[in-house]
C-alpha positions in Angstrom: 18.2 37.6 -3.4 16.0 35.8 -0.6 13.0 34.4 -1.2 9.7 33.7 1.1 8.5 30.5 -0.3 11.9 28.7 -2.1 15.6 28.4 -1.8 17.9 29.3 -4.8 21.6 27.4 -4.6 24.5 27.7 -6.7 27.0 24.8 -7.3 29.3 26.6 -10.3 27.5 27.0 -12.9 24.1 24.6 -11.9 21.2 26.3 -10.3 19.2 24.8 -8.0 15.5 25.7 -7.1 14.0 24.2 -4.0 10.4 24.7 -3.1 10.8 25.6 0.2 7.6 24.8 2.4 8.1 21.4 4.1 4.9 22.1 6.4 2.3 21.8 3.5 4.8 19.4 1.4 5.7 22.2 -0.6 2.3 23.3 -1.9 2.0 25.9 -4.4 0.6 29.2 -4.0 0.4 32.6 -6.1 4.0 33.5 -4.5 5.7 30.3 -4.9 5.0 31.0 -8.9 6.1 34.4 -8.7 9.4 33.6 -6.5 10.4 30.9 -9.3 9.8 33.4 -12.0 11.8 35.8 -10.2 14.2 32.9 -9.7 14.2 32.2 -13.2 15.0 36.4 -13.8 17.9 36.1 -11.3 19.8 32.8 -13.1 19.5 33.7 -16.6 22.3 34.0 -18.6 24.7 32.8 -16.4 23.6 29.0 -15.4 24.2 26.4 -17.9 21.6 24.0 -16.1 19.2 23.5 -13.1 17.6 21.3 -10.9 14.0 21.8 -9.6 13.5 20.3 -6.3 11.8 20.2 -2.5 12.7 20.9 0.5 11.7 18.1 3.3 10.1 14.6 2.1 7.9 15.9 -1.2 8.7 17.2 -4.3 5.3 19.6 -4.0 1.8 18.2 -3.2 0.4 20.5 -5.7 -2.0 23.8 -5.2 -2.4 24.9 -1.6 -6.4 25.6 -2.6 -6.8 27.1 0.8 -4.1 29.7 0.1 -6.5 31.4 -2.1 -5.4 30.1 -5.6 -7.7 32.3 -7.4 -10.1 35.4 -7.4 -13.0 36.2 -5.8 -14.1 39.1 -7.5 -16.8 41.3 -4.9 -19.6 41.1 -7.5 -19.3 37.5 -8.7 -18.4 33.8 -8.0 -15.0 32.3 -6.7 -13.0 32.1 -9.9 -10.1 29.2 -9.3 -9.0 29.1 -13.0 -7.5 32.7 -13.4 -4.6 31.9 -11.4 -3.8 29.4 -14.2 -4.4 32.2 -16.8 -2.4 34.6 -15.0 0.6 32.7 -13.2 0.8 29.0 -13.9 0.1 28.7 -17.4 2.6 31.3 -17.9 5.0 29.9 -16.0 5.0 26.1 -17.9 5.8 27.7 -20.9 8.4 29.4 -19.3 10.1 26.3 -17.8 9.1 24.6 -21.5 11.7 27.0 -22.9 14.0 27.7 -20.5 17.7 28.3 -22.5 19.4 25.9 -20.5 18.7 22.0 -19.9 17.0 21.0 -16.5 16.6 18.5 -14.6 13.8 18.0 -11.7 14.7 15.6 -8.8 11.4 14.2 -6.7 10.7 12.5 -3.9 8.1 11.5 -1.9 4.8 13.0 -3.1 4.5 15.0 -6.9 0.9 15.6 -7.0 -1.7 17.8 -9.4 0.8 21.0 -10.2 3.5 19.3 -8.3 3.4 16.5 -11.0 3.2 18.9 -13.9 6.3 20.9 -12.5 8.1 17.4 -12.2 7.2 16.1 -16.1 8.4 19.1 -17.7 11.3 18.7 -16.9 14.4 17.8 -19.6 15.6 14.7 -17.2 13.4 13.3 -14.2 15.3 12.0 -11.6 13.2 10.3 -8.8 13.9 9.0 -5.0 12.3 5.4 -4.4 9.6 7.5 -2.3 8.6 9.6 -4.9 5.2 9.2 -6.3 3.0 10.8 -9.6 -0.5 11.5 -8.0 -3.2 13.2 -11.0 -5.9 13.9 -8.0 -8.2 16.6 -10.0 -10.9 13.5 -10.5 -11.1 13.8 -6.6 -12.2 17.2 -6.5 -14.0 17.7 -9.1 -11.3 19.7 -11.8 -10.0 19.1 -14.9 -6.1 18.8 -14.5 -4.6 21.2 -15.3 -0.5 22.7 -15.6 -0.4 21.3 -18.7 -0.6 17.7 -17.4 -2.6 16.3 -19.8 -0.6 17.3 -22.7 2.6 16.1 -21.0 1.4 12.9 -19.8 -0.4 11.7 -23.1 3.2 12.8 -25.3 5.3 11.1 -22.1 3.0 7.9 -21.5 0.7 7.6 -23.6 -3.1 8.3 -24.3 -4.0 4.9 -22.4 -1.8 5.4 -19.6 -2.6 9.3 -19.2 -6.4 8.7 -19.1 -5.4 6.1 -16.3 -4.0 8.6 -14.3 -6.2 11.4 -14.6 -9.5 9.2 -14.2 -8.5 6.6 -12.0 -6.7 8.9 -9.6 -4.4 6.6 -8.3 -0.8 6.9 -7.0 2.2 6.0 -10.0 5.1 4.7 -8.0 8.7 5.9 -8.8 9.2 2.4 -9.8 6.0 2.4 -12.0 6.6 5.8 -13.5 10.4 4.4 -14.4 9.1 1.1 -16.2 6.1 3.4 -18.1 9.1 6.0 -19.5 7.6 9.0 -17.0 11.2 9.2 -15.8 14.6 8.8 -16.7 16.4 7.7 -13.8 15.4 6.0 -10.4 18.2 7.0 -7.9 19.8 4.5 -5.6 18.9 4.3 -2.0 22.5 5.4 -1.5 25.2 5.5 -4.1 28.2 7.1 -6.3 28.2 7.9 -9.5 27.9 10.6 -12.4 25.1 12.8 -11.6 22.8 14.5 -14.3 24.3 18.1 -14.0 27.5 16.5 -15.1 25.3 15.1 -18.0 24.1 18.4 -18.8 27.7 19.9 -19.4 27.5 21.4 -16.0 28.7 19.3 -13.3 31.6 19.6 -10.3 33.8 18.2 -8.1 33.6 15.0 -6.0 30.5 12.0 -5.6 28.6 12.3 -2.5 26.4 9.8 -1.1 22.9 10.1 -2.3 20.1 8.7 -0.1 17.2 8.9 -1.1 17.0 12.9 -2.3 17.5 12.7 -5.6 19.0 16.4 -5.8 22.0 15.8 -3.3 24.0 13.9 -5.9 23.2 15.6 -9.2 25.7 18.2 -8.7 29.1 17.9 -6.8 29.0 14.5 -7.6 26.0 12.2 -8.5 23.8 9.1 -7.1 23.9 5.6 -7.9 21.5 6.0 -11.0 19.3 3.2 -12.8 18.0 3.6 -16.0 14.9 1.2 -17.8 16.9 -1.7 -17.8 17.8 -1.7 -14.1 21.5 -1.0 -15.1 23.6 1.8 -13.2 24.4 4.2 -15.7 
């Protein structure tokens, strides 16, 4: 099945998702939900894991608000929460219980949405350019996608209030020593990648880069866990 705004990939039994809008860093709109639910229809029951990624240099730069990420109902004001009533709340849960382990791979930019996509994950594996950005305090909304659960359980209540008030970037390195993430991946490397972790891995190493999602299946990148140690 094709889709308009992402990219579904098969290596064996792994399935990969890959927001697929380079232009606006992979921003979200009312389709890019409904193509990864559809996604989600078309894998089930016969992956045993996935990886959630982007196409270009972001991971997703969260809502594309100028897409029309709401409803502007003829005989009232702009309403910018249903969408999250209707398609992204919805979805988080769906990814939350997903029958297969998952695994998202970031770089460059994970902001507002983007970020919550990223954190659900099972595993987070990140490219040295990724970065956590909570930018709702900028524009005047509460965050949202389940963020604020996910960071304070992830983080910490100290370190989640940080993010969401301060606004301010969390660098893969950052996120790695706070325990956002679970793996920083090597500028370029071999090793065992986290499909093969998840019981679902294939074939030869390939050199990694710094996309995170080339070496997770077929292979894997030169990972580091907390302690700086390849793994």
């Amino acid at each position: 099945m094709t889709y308009a705004t992402i990219e579904l990939e098969r290596d064996g039994d792994v399935a990969i998702i890959r927001l697929n809008d380079p232009a606006t860093l992979n921003a979200v709109t009312v389709k890019t939900i409904e193509d990864i639910g559809a996604a989600l229809d078309e894998i089930n029951g016969s992956a045993r894991a996935m990886v959630l990624t982007g196409a270009g240099r972001a991971f997703c730069s969260g809502a594309n608000l100028s897409a029309g990420m709401g409803d502007r109902k003829s005989d009232g004001p702009y309403d910018s929460g249903s969408v999250l009533e209707t398609h992204i709340n919805p979805l988080m849960l769906r990814l939350r219980d997903v029958p297969f382990p998952w695994v998202s791979a970031v770089k460059g930019s994970a902001a507002g949405v983007g970020c919550s996509f990223a954190l659900a994950a099972d595993m987070v594996v990140c490219g040295h350019s990724a970065f956590f950005l909570q930018a709702f305090a900028r524009i005047g909304l509460v965050p949202d996608g389940g963020s604020s659960w996910i960071l304070a359980h992830s983080i910490g209540r100290a370190r989640a209030m940080e993010m969401m008030l301060l606004g301010e970037r969390i660098t893969a390195v950052k996120a790695l020593e706070w325990g956002m993430i679970n793996r920083l991946a090597g500028r370029a490397g071999r090793a065992r990648g986290a499909g093969a972790r998840a019981g679902a891995g294939s074939g030869a190493d390939e050199v990694l880069g710094d996309d995170p999602a080339n070496g997770l299946v077929g292979g894997g990148p030169d990972v580091r866990g907390g302690d700086g140690h390849r793994t």
